[in-house]
C-alpha positions in Angstrom: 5.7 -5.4 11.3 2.8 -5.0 8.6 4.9 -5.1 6.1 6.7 -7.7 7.1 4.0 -9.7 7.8 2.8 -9.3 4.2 6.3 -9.5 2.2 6.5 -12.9 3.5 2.8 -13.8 2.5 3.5 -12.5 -1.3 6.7 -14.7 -1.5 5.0 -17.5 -0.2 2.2 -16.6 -3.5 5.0 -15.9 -5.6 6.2 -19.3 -5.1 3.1 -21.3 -5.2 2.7 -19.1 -9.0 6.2 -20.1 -10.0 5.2 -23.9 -9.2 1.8 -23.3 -11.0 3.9 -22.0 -14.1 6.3 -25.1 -13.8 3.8 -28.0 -13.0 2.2 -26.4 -16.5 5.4 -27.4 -18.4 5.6 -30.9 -17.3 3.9 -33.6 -19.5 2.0 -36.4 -17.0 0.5 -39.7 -18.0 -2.7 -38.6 -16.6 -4.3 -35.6 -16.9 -5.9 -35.5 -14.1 -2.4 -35.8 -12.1 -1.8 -31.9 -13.5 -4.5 -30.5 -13.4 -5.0 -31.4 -9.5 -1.4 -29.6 -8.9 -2.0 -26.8 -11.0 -6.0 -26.7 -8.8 -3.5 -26.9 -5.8 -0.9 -24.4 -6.6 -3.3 -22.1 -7.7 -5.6 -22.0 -4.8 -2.7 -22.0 -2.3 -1.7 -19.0 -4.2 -4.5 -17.4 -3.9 -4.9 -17.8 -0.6 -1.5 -16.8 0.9 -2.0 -13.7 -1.6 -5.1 -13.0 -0.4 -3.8 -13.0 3.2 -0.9 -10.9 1.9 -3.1 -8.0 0.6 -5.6 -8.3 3.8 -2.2 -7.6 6.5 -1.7 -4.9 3.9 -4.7 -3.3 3.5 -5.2 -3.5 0.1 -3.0 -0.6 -0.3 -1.9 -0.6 -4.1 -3.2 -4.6 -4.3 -3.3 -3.8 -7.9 0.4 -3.2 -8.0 1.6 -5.7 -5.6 -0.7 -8.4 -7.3 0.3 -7.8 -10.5 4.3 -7.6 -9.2 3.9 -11.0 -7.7 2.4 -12.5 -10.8 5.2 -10.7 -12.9 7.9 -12.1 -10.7 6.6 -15.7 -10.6 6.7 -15.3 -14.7 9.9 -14.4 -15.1 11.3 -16.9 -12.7 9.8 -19.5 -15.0 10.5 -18.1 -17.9 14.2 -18.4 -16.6 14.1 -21.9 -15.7 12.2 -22.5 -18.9 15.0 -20.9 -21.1 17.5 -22.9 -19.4 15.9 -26.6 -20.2 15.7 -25.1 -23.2 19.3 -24.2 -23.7 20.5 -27.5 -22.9 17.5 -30.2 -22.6 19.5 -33.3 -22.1 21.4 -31.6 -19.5 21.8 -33.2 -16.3 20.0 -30.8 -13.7 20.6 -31.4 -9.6 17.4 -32.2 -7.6 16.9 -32.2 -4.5 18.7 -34.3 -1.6 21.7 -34.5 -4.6 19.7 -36.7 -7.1 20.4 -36.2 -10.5 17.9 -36.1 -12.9 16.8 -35.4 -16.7 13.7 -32.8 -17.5 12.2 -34.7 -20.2 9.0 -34.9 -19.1 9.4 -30.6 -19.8 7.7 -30.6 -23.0 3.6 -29.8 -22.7 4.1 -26.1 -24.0 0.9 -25.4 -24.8 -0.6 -25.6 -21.3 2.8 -24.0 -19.7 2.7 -21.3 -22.7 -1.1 -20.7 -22.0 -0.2 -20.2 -18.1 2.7 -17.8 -18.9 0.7 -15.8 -20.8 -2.2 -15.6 -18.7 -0.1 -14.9 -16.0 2.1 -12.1 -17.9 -1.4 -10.3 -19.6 -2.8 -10.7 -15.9 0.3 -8.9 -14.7 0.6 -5.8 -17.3 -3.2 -5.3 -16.8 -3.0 -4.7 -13.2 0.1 -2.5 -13.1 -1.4 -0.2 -15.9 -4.4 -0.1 -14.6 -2.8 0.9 -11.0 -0.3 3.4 -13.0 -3.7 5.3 -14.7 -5.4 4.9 -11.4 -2.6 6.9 -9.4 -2.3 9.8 -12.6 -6.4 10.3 -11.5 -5.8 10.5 -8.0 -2.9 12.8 -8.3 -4.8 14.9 -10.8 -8.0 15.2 -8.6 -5.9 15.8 -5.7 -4.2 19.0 -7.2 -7.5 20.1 -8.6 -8.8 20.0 -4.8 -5.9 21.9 -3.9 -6.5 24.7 -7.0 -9.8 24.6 -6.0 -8.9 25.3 -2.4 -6.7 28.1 -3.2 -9.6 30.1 -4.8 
């Protein structure tokens, strides 16, 4: 139940990151208008993934943090590529509206967010993967060491 608990916590994070990724891409009138989302998305994400490691434990929160920030990046990055592809595309919105995504164009705050989140990402998962060769190595030296 635990587990459960928490899986639906980190989606909830993951989700709140992919919007923070998105809301980067978009080009407002106002800059304040983006920045308050991407304030909003960002704390909301913090929270629920916050709430997500504490039903967990904080067992592995390295890995599982820097999963859910390397998830949330590569579902933007494949929304991104697809504008891309075709940018005056007609894409469906919600409740059957059809709309245009050319307000998609301030890539150097969405670019800066991507790569924030992706070097976020790798450092915590290589940090966690040296982490668990030390533990695993101390561990068998206890056990060598038990054995004499």
């Amino acid at each position: 139940m635990r587990n459960f608990l928490s899986m639906i916590f980190f989606c909830g994070a993951v989700f709140c990151f992919y919007m923070l990724g998105l809301t980067a891409f978009i080009s407002t009138q106002t800059i304040v208008d983006k920045w308050s989302a991407l304030l909003a998305f960002s704390a909301a994400a913090a929270v629920l993934a916050a709430i997500g490691l504490t039903i967990a434990r904080f067992k592995n929160w390295r890995l599982k943090t820097g999963m859910m920030l390397l998830f949330s990046c590569l579902a933007v990055c494949s929304v991104m590529f697809v504008i891309l592809a075709a940018p005056a595309t007609p894409i469906m919105a919600g409740a059957g509206n059809i709309m245009q995504l050319k307000d998609f164009g301030d890539y150097q705050t969405g670019g800066t967010i991507l790569f924030l989140l992706l070097t976020t990402s790798c450092v915590l998962v290589i940090r966690h993967t040296r982490i668990s060769k030390l533990k695993n190595r101390i561990a068998e030296l206890k056990q060598r060491i038990q054995r004499l």
